[in-house]
C-alpha positions in Angstrom: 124.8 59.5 157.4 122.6 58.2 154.7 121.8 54.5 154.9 120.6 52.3 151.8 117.8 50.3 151.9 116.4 47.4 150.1 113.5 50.0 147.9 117.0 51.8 146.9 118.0 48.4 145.4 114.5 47.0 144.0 114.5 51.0 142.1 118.4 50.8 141.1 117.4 47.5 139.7 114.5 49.0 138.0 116.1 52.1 136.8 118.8 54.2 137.0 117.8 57.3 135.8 114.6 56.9 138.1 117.0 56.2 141.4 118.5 59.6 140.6 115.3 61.5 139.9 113.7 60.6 143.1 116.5 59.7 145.4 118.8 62.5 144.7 116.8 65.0 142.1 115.8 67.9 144.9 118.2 67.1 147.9 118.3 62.9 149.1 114.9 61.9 148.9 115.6 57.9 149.7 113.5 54.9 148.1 113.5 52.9 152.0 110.9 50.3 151.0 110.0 49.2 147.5 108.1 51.5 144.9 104.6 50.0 144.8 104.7 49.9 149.0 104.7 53.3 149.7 101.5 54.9 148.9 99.3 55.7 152.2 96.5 52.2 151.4 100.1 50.2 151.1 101.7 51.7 154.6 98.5 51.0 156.4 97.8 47.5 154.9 101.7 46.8 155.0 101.4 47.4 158.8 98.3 45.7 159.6 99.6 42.4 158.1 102.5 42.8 160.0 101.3 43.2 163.1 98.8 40.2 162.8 102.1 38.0 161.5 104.3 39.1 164.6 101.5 38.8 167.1 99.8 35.4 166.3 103.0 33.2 165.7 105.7 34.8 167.7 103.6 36.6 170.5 105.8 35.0 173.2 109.3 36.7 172.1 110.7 39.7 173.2 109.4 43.0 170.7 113.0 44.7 170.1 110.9 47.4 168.6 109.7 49.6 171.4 109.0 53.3 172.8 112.7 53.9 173.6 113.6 53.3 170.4 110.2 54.1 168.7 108.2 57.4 168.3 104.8 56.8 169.9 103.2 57.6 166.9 104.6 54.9 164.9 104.6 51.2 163.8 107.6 48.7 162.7 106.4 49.2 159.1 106.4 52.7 159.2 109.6 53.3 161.0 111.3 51.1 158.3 110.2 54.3 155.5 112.1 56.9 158.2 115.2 54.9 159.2 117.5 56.4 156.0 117.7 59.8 157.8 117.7 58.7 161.1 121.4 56.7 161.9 120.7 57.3 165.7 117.6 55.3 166.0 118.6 52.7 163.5 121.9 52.2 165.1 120.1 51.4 168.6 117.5 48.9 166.9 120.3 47.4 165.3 122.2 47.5 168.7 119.1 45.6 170.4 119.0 42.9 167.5 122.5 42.1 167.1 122.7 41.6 170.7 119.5 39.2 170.4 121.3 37.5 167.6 124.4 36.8 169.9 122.4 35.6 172.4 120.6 33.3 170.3 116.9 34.5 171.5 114.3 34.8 169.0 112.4 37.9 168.7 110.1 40.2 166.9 110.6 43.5 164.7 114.4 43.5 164.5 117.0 45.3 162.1 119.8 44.2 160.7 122.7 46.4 159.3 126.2 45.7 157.5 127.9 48.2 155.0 125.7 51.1 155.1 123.1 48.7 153.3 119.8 47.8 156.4 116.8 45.6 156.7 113.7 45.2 159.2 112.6 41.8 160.2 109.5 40.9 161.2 110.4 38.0 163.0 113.4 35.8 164.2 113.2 32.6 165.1 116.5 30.5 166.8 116.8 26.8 166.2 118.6 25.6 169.3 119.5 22.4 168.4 120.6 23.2 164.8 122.5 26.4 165.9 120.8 28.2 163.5 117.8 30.9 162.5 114.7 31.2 160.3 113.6 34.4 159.8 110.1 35.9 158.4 108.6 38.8 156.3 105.0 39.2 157.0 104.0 41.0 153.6 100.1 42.6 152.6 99.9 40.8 149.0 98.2 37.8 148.2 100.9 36.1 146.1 104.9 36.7 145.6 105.9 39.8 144.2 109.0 40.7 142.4 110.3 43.1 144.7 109.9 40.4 147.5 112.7 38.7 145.8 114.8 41.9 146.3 114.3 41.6 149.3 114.9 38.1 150.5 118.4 38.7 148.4 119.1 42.6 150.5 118.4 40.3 153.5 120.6 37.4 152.8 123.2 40.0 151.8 123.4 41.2 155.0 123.2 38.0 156.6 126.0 36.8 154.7 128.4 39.3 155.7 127.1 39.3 159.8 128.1 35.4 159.6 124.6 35.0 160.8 123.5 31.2 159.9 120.4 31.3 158.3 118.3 27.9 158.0 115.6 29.6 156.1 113.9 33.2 154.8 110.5 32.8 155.4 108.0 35.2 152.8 104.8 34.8 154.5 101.7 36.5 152.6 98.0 36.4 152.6 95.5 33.5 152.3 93.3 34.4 149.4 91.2 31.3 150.5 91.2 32.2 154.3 87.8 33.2 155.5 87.3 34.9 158.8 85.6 32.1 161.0 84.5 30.3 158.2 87.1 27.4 157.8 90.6 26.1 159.0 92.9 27.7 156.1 95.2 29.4 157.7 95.8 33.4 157.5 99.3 33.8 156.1 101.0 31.3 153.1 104.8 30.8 153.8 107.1 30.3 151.3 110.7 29.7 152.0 112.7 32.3 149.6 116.1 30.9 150.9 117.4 29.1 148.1 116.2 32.2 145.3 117.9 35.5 147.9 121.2 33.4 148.2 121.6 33.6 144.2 121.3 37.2 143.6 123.5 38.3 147.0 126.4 39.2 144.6 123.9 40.9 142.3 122.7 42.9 145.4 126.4 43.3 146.3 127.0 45.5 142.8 124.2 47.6 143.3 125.0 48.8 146.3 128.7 49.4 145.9 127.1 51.3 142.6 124.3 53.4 145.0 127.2 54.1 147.5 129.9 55.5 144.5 126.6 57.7 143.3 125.4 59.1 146.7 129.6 59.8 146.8 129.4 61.4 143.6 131.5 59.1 141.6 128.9 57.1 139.2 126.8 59.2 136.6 123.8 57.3 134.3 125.9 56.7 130.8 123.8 58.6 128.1 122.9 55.1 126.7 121.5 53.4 129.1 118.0 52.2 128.9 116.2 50.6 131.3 114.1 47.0 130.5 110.7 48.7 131.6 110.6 51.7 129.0 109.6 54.4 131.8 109.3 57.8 130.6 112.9 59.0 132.1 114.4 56.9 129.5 111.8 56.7 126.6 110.1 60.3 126.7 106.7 60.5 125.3 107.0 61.8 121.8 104.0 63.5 121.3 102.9 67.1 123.7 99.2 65.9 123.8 98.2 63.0 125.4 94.8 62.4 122.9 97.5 61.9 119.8 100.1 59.6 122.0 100.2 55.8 120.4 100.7 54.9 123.8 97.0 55.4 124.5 95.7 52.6 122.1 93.0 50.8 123.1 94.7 48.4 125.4 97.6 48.2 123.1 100.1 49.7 125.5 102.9 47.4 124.7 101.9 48.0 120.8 102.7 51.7 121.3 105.7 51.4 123.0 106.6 49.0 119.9 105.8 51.8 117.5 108.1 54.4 119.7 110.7 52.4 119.0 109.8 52.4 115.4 110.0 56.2 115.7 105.7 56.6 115.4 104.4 58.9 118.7 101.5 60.1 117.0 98.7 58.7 116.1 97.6 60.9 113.4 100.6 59.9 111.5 99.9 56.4 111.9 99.3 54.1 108.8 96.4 51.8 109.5 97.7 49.4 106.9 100.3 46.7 107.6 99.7 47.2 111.4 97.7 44.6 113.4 95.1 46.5 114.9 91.7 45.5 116.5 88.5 47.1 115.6 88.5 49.2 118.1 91.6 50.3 117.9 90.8 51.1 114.0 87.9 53.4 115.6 90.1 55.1 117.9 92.7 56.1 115.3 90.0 57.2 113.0 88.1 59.7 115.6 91.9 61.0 116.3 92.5 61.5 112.7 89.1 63.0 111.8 89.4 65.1 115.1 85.0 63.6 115.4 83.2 61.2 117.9 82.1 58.0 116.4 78.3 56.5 117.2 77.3 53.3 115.7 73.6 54.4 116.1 71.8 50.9 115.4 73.6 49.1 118.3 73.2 52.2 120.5 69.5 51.9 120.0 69.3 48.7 120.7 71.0 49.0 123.7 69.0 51.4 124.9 65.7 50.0 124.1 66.6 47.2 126.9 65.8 49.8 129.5 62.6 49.1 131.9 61.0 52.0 133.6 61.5 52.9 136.4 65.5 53.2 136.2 67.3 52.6 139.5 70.9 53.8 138.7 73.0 52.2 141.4 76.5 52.6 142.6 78.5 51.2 146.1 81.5 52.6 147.6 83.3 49.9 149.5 86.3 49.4 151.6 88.2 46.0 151.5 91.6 45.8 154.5 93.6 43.1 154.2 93.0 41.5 157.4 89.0 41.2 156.9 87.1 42.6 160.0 83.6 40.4 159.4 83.1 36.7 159.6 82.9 34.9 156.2 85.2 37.7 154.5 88.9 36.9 153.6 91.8 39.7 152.8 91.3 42.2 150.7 87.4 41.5 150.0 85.2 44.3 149.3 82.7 45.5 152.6 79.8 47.5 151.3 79.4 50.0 153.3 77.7 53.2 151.2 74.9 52.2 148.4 73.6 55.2 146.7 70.5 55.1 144.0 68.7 57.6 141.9 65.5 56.5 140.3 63.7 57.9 138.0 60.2 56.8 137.0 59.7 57.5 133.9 62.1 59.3 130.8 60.7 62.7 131.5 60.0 62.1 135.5 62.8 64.4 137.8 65.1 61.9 139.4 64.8 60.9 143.3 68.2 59.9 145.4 68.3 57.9 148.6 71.1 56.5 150.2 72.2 54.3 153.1 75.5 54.5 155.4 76.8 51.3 157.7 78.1 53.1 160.6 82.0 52.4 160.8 83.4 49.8 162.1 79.6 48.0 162.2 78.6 44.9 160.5 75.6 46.7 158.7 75.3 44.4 155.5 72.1 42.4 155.9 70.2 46.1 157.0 71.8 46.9 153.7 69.9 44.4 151.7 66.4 44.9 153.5 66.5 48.5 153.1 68.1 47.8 149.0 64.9 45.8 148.4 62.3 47.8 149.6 63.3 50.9 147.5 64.5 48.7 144.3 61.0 46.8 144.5 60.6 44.5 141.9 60.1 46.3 138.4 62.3 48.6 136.6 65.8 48.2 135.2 68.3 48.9 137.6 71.3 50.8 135.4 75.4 50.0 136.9 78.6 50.5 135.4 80.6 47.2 135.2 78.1 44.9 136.6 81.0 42.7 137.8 81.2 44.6 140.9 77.8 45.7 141.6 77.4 41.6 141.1 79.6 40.7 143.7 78.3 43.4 146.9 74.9 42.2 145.9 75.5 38.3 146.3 77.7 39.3 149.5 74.8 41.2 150.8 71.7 38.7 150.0 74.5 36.0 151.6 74.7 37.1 154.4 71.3 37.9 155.1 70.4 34.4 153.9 68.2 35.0 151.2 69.8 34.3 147.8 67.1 34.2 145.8 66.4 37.6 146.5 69.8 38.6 145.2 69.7 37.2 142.0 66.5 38.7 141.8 68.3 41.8 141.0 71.3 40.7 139.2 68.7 40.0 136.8 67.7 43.1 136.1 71.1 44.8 135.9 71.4 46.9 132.9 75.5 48.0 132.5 76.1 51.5 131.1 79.8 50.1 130.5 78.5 48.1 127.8 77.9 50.8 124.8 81.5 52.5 125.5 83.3 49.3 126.0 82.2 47.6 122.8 82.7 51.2 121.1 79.2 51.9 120.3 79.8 55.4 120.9 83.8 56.8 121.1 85.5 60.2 121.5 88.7 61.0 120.7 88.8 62.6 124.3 88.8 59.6 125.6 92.5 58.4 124.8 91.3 54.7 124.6 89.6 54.6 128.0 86.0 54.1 129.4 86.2 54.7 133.0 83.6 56.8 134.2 86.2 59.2 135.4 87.1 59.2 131.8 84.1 59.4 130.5 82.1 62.0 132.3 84.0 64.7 131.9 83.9 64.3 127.9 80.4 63.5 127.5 78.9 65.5 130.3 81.5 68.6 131.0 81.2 67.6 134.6 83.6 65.8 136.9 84.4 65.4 140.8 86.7 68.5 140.6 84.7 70.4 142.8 83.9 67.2 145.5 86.0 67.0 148.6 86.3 63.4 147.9 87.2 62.7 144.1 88.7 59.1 143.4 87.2 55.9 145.0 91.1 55.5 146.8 90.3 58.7 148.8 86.5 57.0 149.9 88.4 54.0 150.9 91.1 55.1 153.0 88.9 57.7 154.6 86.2 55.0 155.5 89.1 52.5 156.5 90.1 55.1 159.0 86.9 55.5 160.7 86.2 52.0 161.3 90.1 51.7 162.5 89.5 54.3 165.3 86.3 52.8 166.3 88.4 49.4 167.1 92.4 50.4 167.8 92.2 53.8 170.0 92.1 51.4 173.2 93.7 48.5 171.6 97.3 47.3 171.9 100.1 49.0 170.3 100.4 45.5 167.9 97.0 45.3 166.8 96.3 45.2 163.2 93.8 48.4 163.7 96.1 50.1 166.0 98.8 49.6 163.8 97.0 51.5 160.7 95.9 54.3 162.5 100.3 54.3 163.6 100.7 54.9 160.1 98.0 58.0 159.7 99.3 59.7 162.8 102.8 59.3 161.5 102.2 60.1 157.8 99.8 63.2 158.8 102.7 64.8 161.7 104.7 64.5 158.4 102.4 66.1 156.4 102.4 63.3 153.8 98.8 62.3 154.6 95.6 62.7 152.3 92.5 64.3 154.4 90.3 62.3 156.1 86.7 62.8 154.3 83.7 62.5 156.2 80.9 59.4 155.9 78.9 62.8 154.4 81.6 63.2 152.1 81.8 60.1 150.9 78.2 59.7 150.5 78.2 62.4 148.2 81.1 61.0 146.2 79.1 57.8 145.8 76.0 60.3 144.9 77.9 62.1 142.0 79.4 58.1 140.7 75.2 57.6 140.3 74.0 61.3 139.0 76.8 60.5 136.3 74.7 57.6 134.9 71.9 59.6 135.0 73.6 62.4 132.3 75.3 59.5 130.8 72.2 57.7 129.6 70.9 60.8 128.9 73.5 61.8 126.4 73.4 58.8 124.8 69.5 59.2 123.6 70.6 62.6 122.3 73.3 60.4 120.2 71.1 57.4 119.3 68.6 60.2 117.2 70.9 62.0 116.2 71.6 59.5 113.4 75.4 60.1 112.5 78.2 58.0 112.3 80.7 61.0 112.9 80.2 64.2 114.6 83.5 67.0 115.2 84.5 67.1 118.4 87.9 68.4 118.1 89.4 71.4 116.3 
């Protein structure tokens, strides 16, 4: 048997036609947790945040969660994302927990199960003298999602029909203002979702009689039905090439979806007139219509004639868990932990790379700023793109190694690359209204990470993550926040649903290639700034 679980009511809820695609388009492939929860950086956060939840406020309580019921690769978290195919296991958690809940003995990492429909608890906690429970989710986001709602109401549902009395459904989720060893705030917020799951029980109630008549073969999507979000199942996207779609505006994404409806998918055939457009916007339709890239060479020049010899181009890779591992750092705060920098002494002058590693797991940041300023110096312009995170590892790193001054030192002489494709001062049609420098590198240098074993900064951080986890939770407790993560990797890699694990090498060339791009970047964009035209044919 095929059990529901609260992700196949938060993607009902979301979308029909998307439930059926991934739930039921090549054999049952169930939703068990919310979309949004089950990429690899969620299950491993997700489960560390648990396991610090459970451990610190309800340590003293029997764990109905264990090896006879468990597989000793796994966590609580994870085993909620397996439980749909597996009835045996689930019915002897839910065995363990109903007989808890009889007893009236609080405990950690239940289930709960009525009408096919099932739902892990982090905690439960029985008021003696009130004859009653409180229960709690321990979630990995800093505020209240909207799928946390779902499932305070899946719970509550269940609840509900067990006769279980609950006092309250407590969401608790992290601290953004908790510092490790650094003040009194506390780790997790609580907020007591009681009073908001009891309203939508009989909401929750449809939806699964509606799951259970489709999984039965007895409910089909009606051919008008359109669901509130405009995903692509039910609006398809009108145009074959992505570089003409109106949805790729110039952060105007709800604008295109508004000309859709209109019947416009193209913006070639888009009438700049009578339309509320920005400039940029205006730019971006006219390098799609004319097919050419746009430079607007006197701002370009001026741009670059802000550059200092010699150039440090500088990048960081960074990893940020949501329990922070280092004192004075809260959840989800960036770690340096890889700086790579090309310089280049003068315009002509071959360029030079260094690099420095913090060994995982290691508090390396104020080595990290002593060895920054000795190769940075104290001339020269020192070339980032989007100085707003470069910014931040910089005033982390002079922080913690006490010398401020030093770090706004080099703030000062930040140069951002971001700025002459952000304000448009050069755009390609290519570019689909976007200026990431995964966007951008490819169109302006014919280069890209393809060939790198490590290509997106997601793949940096969840490899790095892992080796500073191993470093801390291969002799720790099964409930530890580290141990917990690495649960997940064994878990997800035995079912082969795990991305590989680069190496610190790896990585640093990943970071290496984010700081050559700069390099061919600002090159490119002297060729433009003499080249002295306004529009150039890029595309045939």
């Amino acid at each position: 048997m095929h059990y529901l679980s609260v992700g196949d009511l938060h993607l009902w809820s979301r979308c029909r036609r998307q439930w059926f695609h991934r739930c039921l388009g090549n054999g049952i492939r169930r939703a068990p947790i919310p979309e949004g929860m089950t990429g690899e950086s969620s299950l491993r956060e997700g489960a560390r945040a648990a396991a610090s939840g459970r451990v610190a406020d309800h340590g003293q309580v029997p764990d109905l969660w264990d090896e006879s019921i468990a597989r000793p690769d796994a966590d609580p978290t994870l085993d909620a994302y397996t439980l749909v195919n597996d009835s045996e296991r689930l019915l002897r958690w839910w065995a363990r927990t109903e007989a808890a809940l009889a007893a009236g003995e609080s405990f950690r990492s239940g289930v709960v199960l009525s009408e096919g429909l099932y739902f892990v608890i982090d905690a439960g906690r029985y008021r003696e003298r009130l004859e009653t429970w409180e229960f709690y989710l321990y979630r990995a986001a800093t505020g209240i999602r909207g799928s946390y709602r779902t499932e305070g109401g899946a719970l509550a549902l269940i609840l509900q029909e067990l006769q279980v009395p609950a006092m309250s459904l407590h969401l608790c989720y992290l601290n953004k203002r908790f510092r490790l060893g650094a003040n009194e705030e506390p780790l997790f917020l609580e907020s007591n979702i009681a009073a908001r799951s009891f309203k939508i029980r009989d909401h929750l109630r449809r939806d699964r009689e509606s799951i259970q008549a489709a999984l039965n073969g007895t409910y089909t999507v009606p051919e008008e039905y359109l669901c509130r979000h405009g995903c692509s199942l039910c609006v398809p996207v009108g145009s074959d090439e992505r570089v003409y779609d109106v949805t790729t505006l110039h952060k105007g994404a709800q604008l295109g979806r508004d000309l859709r409806k209109n019947g416009i998918d193209d913006i070639r055939e888009l009438p700049v007139e009578g339309i509320r457009l920005t400039k940029k916007q205006r730019i971006q339709i006219e390098a799609v219509q004319r097919g050419a890239r746009y430079t607007d060479t006197p701002q370009l020049n001026a741009f670059l004639q802000t550059l200092r010899y010699p150039l440090f181009l500088l990048d960081f890779e960074a990893y940020a868990p949501s329990i922070p591992s280092f004192e004075g750092l809260g959840p989800y705060e960036h770690v340096p932990v890889i700086v790579s920098l090309h310089r280049r002494r003068n315009r002509d002058a071959p360029t030079e790379h260094d690099a420095f590693a913090a060994s995982p797991g290691l508090d390396e940041r104020a080595r990290m700023f002593t060895w920054l300023q000795e190769k940075l110096g104290r001339e020269g312009s020192i070339v980032v793109f989007g100085k707003g995170f470069e910014t931040s590892m910089i005033t982390q790193l002079a922080a913690v190694n006490g010398d401020v001054d030093g770090g706004a030192g080099i703030i000062e002489r930040f140069v951002d690359l971001l700025t002459p494709f952000s304000e448009f001062f050069v755009y390609d049609p290519r570019q689909r209204g976007k200026v990431s420098l995964k966007r951008l590198l490819p169109v302006y240098t014919e280069t890209g990470y393809e060939e790198e074993a490590v290509q997106d900064g997601m793949h940096a951080n969840l490899s790095y993550g892992r080796h500073a986890d191993a470093r801390y939770g291969a002799e720790r407790r099964r409930d530890d926040p580290a141990s917990a993560a690495l649960a997940v990797d064994a878990a997800l890699r035995n079912r082969g649903e795990a991305g590989s694990i680069a190496t610190i090498d790896e990585i640093i060339a990943y970071c290496s290639i984010d700081t050559i791009a700069l390099v061919r970047l600002l090159d490119r964009l002297g060729d433009y700034a003499g080249a002295g035209s306004t529009w150039t044919p890029v595309i045939d």
